[in-house]
C-alpha positions in Angstrom: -2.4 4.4 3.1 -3.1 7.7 1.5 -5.2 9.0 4.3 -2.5 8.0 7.1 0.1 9.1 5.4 -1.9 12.5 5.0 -2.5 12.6 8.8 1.1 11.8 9.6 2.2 15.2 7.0 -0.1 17.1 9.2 1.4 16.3 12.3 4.9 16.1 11.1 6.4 16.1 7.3 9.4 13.7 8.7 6.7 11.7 9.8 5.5 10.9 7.0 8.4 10.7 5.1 9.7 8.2 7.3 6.0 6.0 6.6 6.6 6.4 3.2 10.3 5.3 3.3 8.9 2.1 5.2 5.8 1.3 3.8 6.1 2.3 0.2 8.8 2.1 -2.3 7.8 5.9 -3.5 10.5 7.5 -2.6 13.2 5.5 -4.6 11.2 5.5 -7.6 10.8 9.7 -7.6 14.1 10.5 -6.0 17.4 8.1 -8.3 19.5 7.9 -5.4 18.9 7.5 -1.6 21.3 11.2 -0.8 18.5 13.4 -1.9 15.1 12.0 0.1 18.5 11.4 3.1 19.2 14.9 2.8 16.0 16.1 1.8 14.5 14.6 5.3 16.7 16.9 7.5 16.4 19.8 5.3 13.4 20.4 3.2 11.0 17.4 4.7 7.7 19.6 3.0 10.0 20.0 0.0 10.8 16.2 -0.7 7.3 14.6 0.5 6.1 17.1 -2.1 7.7 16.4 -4.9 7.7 12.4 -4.1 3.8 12.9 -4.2 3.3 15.2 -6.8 5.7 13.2 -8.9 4.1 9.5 -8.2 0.8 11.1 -10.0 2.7 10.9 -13.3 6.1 9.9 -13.2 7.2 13.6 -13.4 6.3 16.6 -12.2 4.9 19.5 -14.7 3.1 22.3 -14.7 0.6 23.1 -11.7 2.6 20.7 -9.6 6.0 22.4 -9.8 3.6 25.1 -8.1 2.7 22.6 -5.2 6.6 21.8 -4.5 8.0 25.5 -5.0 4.8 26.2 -2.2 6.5 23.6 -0.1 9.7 25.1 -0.9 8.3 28.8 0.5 7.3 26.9 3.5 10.1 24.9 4.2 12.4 28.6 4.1 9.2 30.3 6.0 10.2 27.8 8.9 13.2 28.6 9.1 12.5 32.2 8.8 10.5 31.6 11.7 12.6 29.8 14.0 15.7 32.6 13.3 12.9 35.4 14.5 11.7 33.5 17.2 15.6 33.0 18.9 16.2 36.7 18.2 13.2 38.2 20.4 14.1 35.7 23.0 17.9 36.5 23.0 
């Protein structure tokens, strides 16, 4: 499952949060309620399938992996960034 599910990030975070929200019972055991991975899907999709991940290696996330979410985090906002730039040379 790990490789799929890896495959699936690449081509789409929501992708792969939705595999995991089917296949897996991850994300109700990193996130206590179902608002957050919910909101987390439309928002931050890197953000949330980061810290689902990093927190499943431990049953909390420390250290080096608050690095890994807060770089999903930047990219999350970098997409958005992105998208804002990208209607402005067009308008």
């Amino acid at each position: 499952m790990g490789c799929l599910l890896v495959l699936f990030a690449f081509i789409s975070p929501r992708l792969a949060l939705f595999a995991l929200f089917l296949f897996s019972d991850l994300l109700s055991r990193a996130f206590d309620s179902w608002f957050v991975p919910f909101l987390g899907f439309f928002l931050l999709p890197w953000t949330t399938l980061a810290y689902a991940v990093m927190w499943s290696s431990s049953h909390r996330v420390d250290g080096f992996e608050w690095f890994i979410v807060i770089l999903a985090f930047v990219i999350d906002l970098g997409s958005y960034a992105s998208r804002g730039r990208a209607q402005r040379a067009n308008a």
